[in-house]
FIKOLZA-1660 file (N, C-alpha, C; in steps of 0.1 Angstrom, whole numbers, plus 5000, padded with zeros to 4 digits):
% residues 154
   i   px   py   pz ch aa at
   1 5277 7811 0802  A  X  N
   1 5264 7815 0806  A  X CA
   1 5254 7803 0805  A  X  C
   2 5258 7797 0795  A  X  N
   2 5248 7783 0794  A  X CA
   2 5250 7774 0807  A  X  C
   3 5260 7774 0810  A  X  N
   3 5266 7763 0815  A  X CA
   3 5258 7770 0833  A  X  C
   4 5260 7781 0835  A  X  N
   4 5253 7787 0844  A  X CA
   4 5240 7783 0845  A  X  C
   5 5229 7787 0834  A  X  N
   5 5219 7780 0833  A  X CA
   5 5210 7767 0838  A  X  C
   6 5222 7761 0828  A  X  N
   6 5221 7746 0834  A  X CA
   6 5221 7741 0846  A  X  C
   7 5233 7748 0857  A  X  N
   7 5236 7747 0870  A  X CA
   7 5219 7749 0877  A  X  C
   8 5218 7761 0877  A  X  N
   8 5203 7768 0882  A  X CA
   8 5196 7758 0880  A  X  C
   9 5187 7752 0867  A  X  N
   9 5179 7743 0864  A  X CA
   9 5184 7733 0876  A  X  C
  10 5194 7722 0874  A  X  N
  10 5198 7718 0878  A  X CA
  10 5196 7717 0893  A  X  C
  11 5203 7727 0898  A  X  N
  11 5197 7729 0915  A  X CA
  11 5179 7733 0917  A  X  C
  12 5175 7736 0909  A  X  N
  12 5160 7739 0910  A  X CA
  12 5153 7730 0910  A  X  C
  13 5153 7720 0900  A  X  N
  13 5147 7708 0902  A  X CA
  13 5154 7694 0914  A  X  C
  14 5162 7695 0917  A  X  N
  14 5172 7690 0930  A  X CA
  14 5164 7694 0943  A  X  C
  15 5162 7705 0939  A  X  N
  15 5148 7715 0953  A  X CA
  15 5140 7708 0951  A  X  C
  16 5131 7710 0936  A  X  N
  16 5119 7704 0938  A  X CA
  16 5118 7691 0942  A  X  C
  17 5125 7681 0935  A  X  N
  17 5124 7666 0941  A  X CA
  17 5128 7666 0958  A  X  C
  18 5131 7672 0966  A  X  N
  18 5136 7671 0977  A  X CA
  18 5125 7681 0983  A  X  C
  19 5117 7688 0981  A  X  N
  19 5103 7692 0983  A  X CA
  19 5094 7685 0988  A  X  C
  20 5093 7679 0978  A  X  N
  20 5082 7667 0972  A  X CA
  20 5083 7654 0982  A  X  C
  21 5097 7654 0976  A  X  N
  21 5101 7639 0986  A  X CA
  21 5098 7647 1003  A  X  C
  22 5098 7658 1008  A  X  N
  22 5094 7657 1025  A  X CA
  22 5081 7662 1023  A  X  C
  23 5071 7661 1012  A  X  N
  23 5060 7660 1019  A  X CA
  23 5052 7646 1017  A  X  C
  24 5060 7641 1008  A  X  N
  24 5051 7623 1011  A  X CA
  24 5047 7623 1020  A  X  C
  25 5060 7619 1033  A  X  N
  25 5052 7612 1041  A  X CA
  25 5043 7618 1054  A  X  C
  26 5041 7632 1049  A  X  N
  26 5031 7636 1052  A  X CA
  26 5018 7634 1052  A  X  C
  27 5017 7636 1039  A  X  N
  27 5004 7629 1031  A  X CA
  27 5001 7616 1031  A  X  C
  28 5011 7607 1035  A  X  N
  28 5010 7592 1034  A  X CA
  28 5005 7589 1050  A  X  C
  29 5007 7595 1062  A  X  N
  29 5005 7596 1075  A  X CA
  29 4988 7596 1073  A  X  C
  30 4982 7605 1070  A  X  N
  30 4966 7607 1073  A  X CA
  30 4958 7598 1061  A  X  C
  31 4964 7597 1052  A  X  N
  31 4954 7588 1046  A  X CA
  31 4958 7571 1052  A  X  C
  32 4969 7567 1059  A  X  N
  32 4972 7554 1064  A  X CA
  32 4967 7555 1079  A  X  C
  33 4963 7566 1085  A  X  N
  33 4953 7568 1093  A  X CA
  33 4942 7563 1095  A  X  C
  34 4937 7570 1083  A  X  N
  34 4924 7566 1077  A  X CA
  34 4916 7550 1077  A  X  C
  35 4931 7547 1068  A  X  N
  35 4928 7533 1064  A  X CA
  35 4930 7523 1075  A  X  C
  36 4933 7527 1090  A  X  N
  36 4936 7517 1101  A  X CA
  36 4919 7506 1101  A  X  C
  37 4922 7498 1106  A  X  N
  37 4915 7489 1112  A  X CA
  37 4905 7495 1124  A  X  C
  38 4891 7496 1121  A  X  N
  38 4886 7499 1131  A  X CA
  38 4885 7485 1145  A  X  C
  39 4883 7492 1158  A  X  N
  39 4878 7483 1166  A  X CA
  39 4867 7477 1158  A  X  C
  40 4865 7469 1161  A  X  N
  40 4844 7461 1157  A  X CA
  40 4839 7456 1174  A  X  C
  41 4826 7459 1172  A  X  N
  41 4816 7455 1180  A  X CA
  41 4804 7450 1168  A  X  C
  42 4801 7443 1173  A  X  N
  42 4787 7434 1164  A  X CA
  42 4776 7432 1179  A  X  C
  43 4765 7437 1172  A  X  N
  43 4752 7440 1178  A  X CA
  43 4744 7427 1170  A  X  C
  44 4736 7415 1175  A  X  N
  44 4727 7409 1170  A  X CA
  44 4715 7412 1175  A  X  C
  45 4703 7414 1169  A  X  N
  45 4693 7413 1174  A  X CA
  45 4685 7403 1172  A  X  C
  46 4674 7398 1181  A  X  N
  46 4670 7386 1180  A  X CA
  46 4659 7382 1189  A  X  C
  47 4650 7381 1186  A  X  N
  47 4639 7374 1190  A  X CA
  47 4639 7384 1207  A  X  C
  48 4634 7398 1200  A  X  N
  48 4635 7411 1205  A  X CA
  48 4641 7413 1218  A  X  C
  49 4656 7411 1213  A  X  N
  49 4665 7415 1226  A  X CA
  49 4681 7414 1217  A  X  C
  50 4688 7421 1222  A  X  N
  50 4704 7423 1216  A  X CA
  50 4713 7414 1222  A  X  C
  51 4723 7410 1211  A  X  N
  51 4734 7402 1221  A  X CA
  51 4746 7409 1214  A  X  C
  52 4760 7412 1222  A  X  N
  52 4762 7421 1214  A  X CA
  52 4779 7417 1219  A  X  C
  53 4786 7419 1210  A  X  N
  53 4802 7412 1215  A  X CA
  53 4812 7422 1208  A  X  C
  54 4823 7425 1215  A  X  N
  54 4836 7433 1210  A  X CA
  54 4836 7443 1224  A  X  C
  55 4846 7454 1221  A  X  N
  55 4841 7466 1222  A  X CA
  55 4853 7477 1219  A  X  C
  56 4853 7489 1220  A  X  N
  56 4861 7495 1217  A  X CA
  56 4868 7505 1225  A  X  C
  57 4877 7516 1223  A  X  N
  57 4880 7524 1229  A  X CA
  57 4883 7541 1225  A  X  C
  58 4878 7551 1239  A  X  N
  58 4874 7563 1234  A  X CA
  58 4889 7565 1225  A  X  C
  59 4884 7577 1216  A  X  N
  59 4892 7581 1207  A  X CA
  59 4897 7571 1195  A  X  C
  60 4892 7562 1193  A  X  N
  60 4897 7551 1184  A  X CA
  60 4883 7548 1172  A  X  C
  61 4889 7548 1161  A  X  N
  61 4874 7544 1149  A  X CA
  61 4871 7533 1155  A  X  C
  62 4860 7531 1150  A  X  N
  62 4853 7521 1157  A  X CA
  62 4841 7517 1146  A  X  C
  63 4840 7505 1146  A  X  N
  63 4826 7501 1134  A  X CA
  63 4816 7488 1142  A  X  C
  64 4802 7498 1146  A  X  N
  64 4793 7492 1151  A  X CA
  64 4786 7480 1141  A  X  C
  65 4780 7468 1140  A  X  N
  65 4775 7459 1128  A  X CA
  65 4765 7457 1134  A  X  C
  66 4753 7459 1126  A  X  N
  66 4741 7457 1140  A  X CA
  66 4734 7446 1127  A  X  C
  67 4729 7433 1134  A  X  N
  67 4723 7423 1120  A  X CA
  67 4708 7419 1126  A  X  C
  68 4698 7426 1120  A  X  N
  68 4686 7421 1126  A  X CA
  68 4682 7406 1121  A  X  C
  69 4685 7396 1132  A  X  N
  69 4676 7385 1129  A  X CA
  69 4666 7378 1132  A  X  C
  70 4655 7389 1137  A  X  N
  70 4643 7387 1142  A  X CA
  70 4635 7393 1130  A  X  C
  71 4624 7387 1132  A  X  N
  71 4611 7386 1123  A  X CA
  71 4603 7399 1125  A  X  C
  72 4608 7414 1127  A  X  N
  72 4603 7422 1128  A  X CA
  72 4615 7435 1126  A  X  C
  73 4608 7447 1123  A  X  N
  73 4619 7454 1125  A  X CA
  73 4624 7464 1134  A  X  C
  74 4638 7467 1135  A  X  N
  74 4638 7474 1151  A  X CA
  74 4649 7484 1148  A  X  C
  75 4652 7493 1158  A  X  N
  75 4652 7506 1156  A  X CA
  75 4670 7509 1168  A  X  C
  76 4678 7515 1161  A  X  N
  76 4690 7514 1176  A  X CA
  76 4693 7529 1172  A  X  C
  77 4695 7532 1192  A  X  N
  77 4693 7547 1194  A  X CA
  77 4706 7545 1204  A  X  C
  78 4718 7559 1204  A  X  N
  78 4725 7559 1214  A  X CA
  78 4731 7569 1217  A  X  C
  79 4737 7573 1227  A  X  N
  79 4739 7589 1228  A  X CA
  79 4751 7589 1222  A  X  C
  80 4762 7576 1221  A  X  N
  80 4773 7576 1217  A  X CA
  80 4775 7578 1207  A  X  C
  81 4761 7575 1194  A  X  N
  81 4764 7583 1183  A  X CA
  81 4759 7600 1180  A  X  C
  82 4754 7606 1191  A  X  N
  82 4745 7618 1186  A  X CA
  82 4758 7629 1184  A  X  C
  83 4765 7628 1189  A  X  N
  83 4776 7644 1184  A  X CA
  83 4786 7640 1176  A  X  C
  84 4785 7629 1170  A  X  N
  84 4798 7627 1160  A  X CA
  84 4799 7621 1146  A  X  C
  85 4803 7625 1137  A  X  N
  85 4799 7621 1126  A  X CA
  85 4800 7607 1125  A  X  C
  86 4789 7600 1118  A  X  N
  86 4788 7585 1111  A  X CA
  86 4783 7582 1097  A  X  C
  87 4790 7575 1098  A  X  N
  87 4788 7568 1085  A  X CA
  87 4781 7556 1082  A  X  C
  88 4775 7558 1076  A  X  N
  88 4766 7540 1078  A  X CA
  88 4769 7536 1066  A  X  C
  89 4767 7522 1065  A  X  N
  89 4769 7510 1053  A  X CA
  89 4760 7504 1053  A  X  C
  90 4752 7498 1044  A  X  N
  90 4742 7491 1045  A  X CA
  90 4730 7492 1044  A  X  C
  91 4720 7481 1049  A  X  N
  91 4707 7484 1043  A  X CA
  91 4700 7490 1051  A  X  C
  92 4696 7502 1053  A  X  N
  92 4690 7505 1070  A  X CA
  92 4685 7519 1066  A  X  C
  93 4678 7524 1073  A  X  N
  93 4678 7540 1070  A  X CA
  93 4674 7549 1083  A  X  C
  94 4684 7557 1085  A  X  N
  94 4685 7573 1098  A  X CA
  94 4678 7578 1098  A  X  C
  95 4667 7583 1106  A  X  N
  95 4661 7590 1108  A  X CA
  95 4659 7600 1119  A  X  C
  96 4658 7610 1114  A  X  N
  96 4662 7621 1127  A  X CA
  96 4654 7634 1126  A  X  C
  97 4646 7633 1138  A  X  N
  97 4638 7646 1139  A  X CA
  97 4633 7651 1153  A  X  C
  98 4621 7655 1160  A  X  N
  98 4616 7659 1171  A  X CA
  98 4626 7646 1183  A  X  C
  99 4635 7649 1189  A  X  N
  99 4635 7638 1197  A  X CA
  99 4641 7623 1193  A  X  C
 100 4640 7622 1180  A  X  N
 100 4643 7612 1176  A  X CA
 100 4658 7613 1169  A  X  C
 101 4666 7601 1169  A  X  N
 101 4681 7597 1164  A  X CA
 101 4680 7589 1159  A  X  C
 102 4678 7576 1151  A  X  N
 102 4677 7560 1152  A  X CA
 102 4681 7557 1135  A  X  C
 103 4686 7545 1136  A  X  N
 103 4686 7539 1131  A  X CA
 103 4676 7527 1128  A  X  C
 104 4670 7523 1120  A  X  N
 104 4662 7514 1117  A  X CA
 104 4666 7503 1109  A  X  C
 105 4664 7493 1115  A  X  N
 105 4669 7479 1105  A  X CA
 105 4658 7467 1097  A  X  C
 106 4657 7467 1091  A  X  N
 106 4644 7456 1089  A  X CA
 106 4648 7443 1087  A  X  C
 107 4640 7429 1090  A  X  N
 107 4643 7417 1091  A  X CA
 107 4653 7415 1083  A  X  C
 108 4668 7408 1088  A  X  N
 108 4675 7400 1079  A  X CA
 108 4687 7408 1072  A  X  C
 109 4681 7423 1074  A  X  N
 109 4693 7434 1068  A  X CA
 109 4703 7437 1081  A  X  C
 110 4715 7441 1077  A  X  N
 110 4720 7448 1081  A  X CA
 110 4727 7461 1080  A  X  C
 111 4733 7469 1089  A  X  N
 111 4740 7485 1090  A  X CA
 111 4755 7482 1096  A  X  C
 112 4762 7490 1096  A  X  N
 112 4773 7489 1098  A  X CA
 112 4778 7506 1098  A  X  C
 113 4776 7508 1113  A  X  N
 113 4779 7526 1115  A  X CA
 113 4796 7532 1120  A  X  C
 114 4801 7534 1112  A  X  N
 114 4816 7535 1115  A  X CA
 114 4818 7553 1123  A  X  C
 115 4826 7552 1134  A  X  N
 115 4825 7565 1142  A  X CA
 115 4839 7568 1147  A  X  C
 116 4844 7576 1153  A  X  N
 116 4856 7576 1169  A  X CA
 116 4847 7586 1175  A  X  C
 117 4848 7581 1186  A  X  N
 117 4843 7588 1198  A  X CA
 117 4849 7593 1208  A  X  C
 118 4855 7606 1209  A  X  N
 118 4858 7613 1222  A  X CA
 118 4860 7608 1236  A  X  C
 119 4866 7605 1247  A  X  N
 119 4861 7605 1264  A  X CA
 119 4855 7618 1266  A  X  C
 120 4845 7611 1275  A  X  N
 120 4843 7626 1279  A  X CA
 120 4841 7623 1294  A  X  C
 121 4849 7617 1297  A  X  N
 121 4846 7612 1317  A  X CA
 121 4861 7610 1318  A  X  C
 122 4870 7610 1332  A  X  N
 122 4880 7604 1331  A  X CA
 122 4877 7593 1339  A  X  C
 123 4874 7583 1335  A  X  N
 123 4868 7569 1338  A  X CA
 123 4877 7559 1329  A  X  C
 124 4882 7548 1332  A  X  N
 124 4886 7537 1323  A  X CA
 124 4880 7531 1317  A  X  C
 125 4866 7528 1320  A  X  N
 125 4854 7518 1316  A  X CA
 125 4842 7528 1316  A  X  C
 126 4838 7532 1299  A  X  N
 126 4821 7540 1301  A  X CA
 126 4811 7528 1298  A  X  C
 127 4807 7531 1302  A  X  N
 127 4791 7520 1296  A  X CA
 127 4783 7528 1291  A  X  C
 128 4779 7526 1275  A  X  N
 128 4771 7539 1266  A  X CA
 128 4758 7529 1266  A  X  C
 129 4748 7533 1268  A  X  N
 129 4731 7528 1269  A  X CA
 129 4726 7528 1252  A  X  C
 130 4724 7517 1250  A  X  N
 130 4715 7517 1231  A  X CA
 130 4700 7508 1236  A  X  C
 131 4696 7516 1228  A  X  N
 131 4678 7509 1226  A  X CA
 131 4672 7511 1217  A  X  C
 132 4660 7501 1216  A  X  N
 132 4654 7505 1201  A  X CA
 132 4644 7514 1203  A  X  C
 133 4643 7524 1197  A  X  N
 133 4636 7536 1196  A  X CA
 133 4621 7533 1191  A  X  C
 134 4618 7521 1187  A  X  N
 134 4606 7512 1185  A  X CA
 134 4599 7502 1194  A  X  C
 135 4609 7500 1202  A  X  N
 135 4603 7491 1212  A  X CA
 135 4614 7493 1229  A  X  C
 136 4606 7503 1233  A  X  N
 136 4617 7504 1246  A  X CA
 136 4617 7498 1257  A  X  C
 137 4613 7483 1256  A  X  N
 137 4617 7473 1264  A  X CA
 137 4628 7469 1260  A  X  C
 138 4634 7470 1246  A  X  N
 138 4648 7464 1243  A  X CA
 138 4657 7474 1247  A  X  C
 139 4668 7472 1253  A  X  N
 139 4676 7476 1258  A  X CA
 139 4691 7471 1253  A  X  C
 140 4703 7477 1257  A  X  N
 140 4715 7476 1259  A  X CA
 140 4725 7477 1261  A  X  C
 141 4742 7475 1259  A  X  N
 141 4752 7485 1266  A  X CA
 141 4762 7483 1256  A  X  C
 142 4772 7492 1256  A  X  N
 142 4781 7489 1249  A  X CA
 142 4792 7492 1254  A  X  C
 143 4804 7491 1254  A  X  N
 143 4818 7496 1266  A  X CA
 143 4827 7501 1257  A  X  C
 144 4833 7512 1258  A  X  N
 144 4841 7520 1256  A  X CA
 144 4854 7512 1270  A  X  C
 145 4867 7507 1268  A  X  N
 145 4876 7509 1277  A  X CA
 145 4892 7515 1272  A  X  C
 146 4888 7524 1286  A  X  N
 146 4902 7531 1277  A  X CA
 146 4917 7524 1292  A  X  C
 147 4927 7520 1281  A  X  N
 147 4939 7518 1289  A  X CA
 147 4948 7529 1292  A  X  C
 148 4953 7526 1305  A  X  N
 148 4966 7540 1307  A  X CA
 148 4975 7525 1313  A  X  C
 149 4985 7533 1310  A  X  N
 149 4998 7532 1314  A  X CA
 149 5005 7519 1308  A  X  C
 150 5013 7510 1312  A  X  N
 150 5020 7496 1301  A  X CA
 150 5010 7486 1299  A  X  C
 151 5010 7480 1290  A  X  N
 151 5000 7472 1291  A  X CA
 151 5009 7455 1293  A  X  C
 152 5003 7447 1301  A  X  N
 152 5015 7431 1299  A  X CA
 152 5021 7435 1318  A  X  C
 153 5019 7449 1324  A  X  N
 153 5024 7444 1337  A  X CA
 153 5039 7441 1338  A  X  C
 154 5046 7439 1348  A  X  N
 154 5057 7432 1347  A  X CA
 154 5067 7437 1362  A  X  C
% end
C-alpha cells in the first residue's frame, strides 16, 4: 500500500512538471513579444518645421522620438495616434479635450510615444499627416509601408 502510494505521488508530480513545462513556452511567447524591438521613426523639430527619418509598418510596435530643438514650444497632432493606445516617455505632456489630441514638447525636451497601428486601407504605402496643434503652418508625414509577398526578389 505504501509502495502504491508512492507510485501515485510519483506519477502526480511527473504530471505536474510536464504541465508546467507545456505552459512555459507559452508564457514565454507574449512577454518576448512584448519585449521585440520597435520600428523607430525620430521626428526633429527645428527652427519651426520637422525633419523626420525612419518609418514603420502597419501592425508592427512602433516608437515615435519627437526632440524639440527649437527655441519655442510645439505641439504634435496625428490621426495615427487617436484610436490606439500610447504610451509616452519623457518630458512632454497629452493633452486632450474639445477637438484637441496633442502632444506638447517644450524647448530641448523630448517624448518618445510607443504604439502598433492597425491597416486600415489595403494600400502598401499610407502617408499619416502630423502637425503641431500650436502652430498650423507646421506640417508633416509619416509612412506606414507594409510588404507582401518575398522580400530579396529572385
Amino acid at each position: 500500500m505504501n509502495v502504491r502510494a508512492q507510485g501515485l505521488t510519483s506519477l502526480l508530480a511527473s504530471m505536474a512538471v510536464a504541465v508546467i513545462g507545456s505552459a512555459v513556452p507559452s508564457m514565454i511567447g507574449p512577454s518576448m513579444a512584448l519585449a521585440a524591438e520597435p520600428h523607430k521613426i525620430e521626428v526633429v523639430i527645428k527652427d519651426k518645421s520637422y525633419k523626420v527619418t525612419g518609418a514603420s509598418m502597419p501592425g508592427e510596435l512602433t516608437s515615435i522620438t519627437i526632440r524639440n530643438e527649437d527655441t519655442i514650444e510645439h505641439g504634435f497632432t496625428s490621426p495615427l495616434l487617436f484610436d490606439v493606445p500610447v504610451k509616452m516617455e519623457g518630458e512632454g505632456v497629452y493633452l486632450k479635450g474639445k477637438g484637441v489630441r496633442a502632444y506638447h514638447i517644450r524647448p530641448g525636451k523630448s517624448i518618445t510615444l510607443t504604439f502598433t497601428k492597425g491597416s486600415t486601407k489595403d494600400v502598401e504605402t499610407q502617408r499619416i499627416p502630423f502637425w503641431c496643434d500650436m502652430h498650423p503652418d507646421m506640417k508633416g508625414e509619416l509612412f506606414l509601408v507594409e510588404t507582401k509577398g518575398e522580400v530579396g526578389g529572385g
